[in-house]
C-alpha positions in Angstrom: 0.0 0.0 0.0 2.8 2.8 0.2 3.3 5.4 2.4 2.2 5.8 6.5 2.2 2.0 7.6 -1.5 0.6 8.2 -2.1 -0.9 11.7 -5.2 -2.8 11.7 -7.2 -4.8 15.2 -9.2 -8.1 13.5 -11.6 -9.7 16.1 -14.5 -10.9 16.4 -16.8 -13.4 18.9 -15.6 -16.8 19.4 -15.0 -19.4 16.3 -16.0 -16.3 13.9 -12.9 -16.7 12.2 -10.4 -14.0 12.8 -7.9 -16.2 13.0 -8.3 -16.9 9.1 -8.8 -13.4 8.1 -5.9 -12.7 10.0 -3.7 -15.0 8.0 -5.4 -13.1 4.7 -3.7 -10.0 5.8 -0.4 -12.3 6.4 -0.6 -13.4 2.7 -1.0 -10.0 2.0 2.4 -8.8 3.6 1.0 -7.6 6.9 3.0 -8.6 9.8 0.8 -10.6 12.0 0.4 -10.9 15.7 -2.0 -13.3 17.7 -3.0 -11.8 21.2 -3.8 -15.5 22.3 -0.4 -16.5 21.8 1.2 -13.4 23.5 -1.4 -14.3 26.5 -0.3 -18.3 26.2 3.8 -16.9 26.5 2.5 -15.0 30.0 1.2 -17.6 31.5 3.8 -20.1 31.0 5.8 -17.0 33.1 6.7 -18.5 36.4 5.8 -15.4 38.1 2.3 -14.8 36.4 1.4 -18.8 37.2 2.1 -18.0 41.1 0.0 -14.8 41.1 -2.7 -16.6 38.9 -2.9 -19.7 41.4 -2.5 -17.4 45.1 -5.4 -15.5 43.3 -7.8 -18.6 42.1 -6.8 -21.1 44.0 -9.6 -20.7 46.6 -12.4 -20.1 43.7 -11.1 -23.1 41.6 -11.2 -25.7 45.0 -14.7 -24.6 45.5 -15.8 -25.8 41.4 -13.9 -28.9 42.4 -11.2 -27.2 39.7 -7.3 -28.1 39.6 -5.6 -25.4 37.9 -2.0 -26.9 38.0 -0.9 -29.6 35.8 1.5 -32.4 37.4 4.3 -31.3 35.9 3.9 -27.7 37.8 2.2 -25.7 34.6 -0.8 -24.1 34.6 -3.7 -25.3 33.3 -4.7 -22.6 30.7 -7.7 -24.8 29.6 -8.9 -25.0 33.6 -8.1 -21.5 34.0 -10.6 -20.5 31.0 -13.3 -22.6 32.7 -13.1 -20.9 35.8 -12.6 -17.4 34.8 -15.3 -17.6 32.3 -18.2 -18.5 34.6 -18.4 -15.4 36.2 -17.5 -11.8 35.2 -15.9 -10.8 38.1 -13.4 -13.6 37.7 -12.7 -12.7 34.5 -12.0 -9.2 35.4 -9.6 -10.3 38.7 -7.6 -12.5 36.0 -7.5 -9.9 33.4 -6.1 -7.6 35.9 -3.1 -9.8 36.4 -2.5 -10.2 32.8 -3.6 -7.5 30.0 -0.8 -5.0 31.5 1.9 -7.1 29.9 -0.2 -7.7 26.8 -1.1 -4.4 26.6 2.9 -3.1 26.9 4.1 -6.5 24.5 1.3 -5.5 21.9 2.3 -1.7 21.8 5.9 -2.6 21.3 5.0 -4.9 18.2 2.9 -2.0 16.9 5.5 0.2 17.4 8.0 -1.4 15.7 5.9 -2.2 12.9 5.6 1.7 12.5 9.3 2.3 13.2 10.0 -0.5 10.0 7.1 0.9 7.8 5.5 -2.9 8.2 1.8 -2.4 7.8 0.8 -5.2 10.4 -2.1 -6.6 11.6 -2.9 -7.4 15.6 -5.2 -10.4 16.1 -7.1 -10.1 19.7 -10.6 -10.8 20.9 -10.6 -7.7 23.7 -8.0 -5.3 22.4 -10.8 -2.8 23.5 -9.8 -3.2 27.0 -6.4 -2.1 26.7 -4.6 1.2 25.3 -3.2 -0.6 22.5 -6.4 0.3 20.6 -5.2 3.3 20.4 -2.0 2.1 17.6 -4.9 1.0 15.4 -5.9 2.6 12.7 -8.9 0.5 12.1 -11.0 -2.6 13.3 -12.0 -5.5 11.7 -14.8 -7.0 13.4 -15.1 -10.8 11.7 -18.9 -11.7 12.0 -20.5 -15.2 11.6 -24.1 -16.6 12.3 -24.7 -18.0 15.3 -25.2 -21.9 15.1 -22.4 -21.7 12.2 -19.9 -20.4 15.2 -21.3 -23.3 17.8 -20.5 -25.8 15.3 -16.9 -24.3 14.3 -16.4 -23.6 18.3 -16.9 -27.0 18.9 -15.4 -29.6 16.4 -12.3 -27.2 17.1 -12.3 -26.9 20.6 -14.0 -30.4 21.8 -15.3 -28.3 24.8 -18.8 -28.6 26.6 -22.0 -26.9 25.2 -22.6 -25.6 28.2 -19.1 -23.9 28.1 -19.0 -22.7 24.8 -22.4 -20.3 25.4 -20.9 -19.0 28.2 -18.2 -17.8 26.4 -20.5 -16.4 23.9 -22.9 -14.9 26.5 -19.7 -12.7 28.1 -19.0 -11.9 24.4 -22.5 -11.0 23.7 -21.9 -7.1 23.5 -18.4 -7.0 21.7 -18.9 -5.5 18.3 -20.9 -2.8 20.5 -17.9 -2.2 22.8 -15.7 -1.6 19.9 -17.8 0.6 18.0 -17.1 2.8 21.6 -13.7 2.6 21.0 -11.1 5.5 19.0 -10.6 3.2 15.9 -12.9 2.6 12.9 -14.3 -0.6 13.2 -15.7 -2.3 9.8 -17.9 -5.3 10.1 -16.8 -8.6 8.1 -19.2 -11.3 6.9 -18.1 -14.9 7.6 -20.2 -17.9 6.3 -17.6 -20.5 6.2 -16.4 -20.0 2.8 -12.7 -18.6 3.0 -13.2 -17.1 -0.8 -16.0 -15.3 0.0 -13.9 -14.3 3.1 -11.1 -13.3 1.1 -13.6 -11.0 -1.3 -14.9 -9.1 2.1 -11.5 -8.7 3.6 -10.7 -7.3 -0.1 -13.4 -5.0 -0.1 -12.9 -3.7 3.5 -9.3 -3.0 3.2 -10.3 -0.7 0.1 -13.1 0.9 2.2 -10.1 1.5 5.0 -7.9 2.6 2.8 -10.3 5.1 0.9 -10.8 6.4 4.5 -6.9 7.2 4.9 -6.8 8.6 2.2 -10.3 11.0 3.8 -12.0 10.0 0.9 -15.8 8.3 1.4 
């Protein structure tokens, strides 16, 4: 694209496939970061694990949850099923956590800038953090709701039960972004990654018309 490099957020709800329109951008020369994985690399911190478990351990004994492996990890999957049946949890354990993403997220973005690397940050709540602020759009990936269960499941192998109450605390998102400093542009995602491929076409040129202040 030339000129000031493009720093763009994709999300979307769970299984609505960011992750794939995440790697378009990739293909398309964007450097690519996955907020999931930058969480995943905190947690395997020594540190974070012993702050995580002196915070939880009390709320995961009384679900009947172990959030240690044997081996002395953490149990990211455990973790998820705690923290995710109850907003406040989620809140005490992103408290611990999105600092560090926030700071590792605004470096990558930085240095992206600093390169001229237009680059794409992949992240489900970068609307609770300042990094938001380094974006110069969103892409909010959308997909029906029963064609999500399905993905979220045959991916994930978790519980029903588990997989609404993730959607349920990720009921108001695209709303919460709309709030936010950056353009946000909703993507269509029915499953077929051409079609996916033709939206993420035509909102990049809608983004890029608007850099360029034309509508």
């Amino acid at each position: 694209m030339g000129g000031i490099p493009l720093i763009l957020c994709v999300t979307g709800k769970m299984a609505a496939g960011k992750n794939a329109a995440s790697e378009i951008l990739s293909a398309k020369g964007f450097a690519a970061v996955d907020a999931d994985s930058v969480v995943h690399e905190i947690l395997g911190d020594s540190s974070v694990v012993e702050r995580i478990v002196g915070e939880f351990s009390a709320d995961a004994e009384k679900r009947g949850i172990r959030l240690v492996r044997p081996d002395g990890s953490l149990d990211r999957r455990s973790l998820g099923a705690l923290v995710f049946s109850e907003k406040a949890l989620l809140s005490r354990q992103e408290a611990i956590v999105l600092p560090e993403v926030d700071r590792r997220l605004r470096a990558f973005a930085s240095g992206c800038r600093a390169r001229g690397q237009n680059a794409v940050i992949n992240a489900t709540v970068l609307h609770k953090i300042g990094c938001i602020a380094e974006c110069d759009a969103v892409i909010f990936v959308d997909a029906p709701f029963f064609v999500r269960l399905l993905r979220a499941r045959r991916r994930d192998a978790l519980p029903f039960r588990r997989i609404l109450a993730r959607f349920w605390a990720q009921r108001n998102l695209f709303s919460k972004y709309k709030k936010s400093n950056a353009d946000t542009y909703r993507v269509k995602n029915t499953g077929d990654l051409r079609v996916l491929e033709r939206n993420i076409a035509e909102c990049m040129e809608k983004i890029e018309r608007a850099k360029r202040g034309e509508k």
